[in-house]
N, C-alpha and C positions, 0 to 999 in steps of 0.2 A: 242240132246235134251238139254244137258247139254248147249252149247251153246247159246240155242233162251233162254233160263234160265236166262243167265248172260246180254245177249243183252236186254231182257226187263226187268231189274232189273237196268242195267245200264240207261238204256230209263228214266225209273220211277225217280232214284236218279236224274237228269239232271232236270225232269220236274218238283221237288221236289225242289231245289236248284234253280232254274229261279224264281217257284212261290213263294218261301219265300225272293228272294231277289229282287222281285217285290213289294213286299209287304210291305219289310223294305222302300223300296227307296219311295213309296206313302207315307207310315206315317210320314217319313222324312218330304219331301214337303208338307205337311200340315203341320207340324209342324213351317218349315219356312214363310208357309204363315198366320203363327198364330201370329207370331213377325211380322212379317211385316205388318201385322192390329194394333195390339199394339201398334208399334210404330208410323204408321200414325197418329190413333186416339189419339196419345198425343202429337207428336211433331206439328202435322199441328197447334194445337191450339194454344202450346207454342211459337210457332215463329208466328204465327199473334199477340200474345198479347205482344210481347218482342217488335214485331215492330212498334204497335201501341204505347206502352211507350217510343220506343226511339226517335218519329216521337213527340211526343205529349212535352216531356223534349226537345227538340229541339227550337220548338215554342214557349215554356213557355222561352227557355232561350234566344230567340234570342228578345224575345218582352220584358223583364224586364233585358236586359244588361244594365250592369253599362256604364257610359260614356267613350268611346273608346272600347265599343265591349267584355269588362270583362265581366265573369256570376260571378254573385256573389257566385256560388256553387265552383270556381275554385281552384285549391292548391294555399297554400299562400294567397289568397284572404280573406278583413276585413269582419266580420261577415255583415248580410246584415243590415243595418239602420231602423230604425221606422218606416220612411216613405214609405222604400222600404218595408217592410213588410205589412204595410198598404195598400198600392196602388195595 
């Protein structure tokens, strides 16, 4: 007696122990797939909008270079002129 006692006490601990560490390992995964919407839903947008600035400064600087290919924005480069400001 004593032993169908122990074996289904042992049974019960085991199924105890499965379903709480089933349960840890779901909330887990949900957890990471709670970062992982998070970060979609911020990085997707920051990197189309970083690339559309660096796509768009690109074209601003390839179309208003100084003569020989300088961007006026470049280190060491003279402030930009009147005209070029103008134009």
């Amino acid at each position: 007696m004593l032993a169908v006692a122990v074996t289904v006490a042992l049974a019960f601990a085991g199924f105890a122990a499965t379903y709480l560490n089933s349960l840890r390992l779901a909330q887990r995964q949900e957890r990471l797939a709670r970062v992982n919407r998070q970060l979609g839903d911020f990085y997707g947008p920051l990197f189309a909008l970083t690339e559309a600035n660096a796509r768009t400064f690109t074209a601003f600087t390839e179309r208003h270079a100084r003569p020989g290919g300088i961007s006026p924005f470049s280190d060491g480069a003279a402030p930009p002129t009147d005209e070029e400001l103008a134009g």
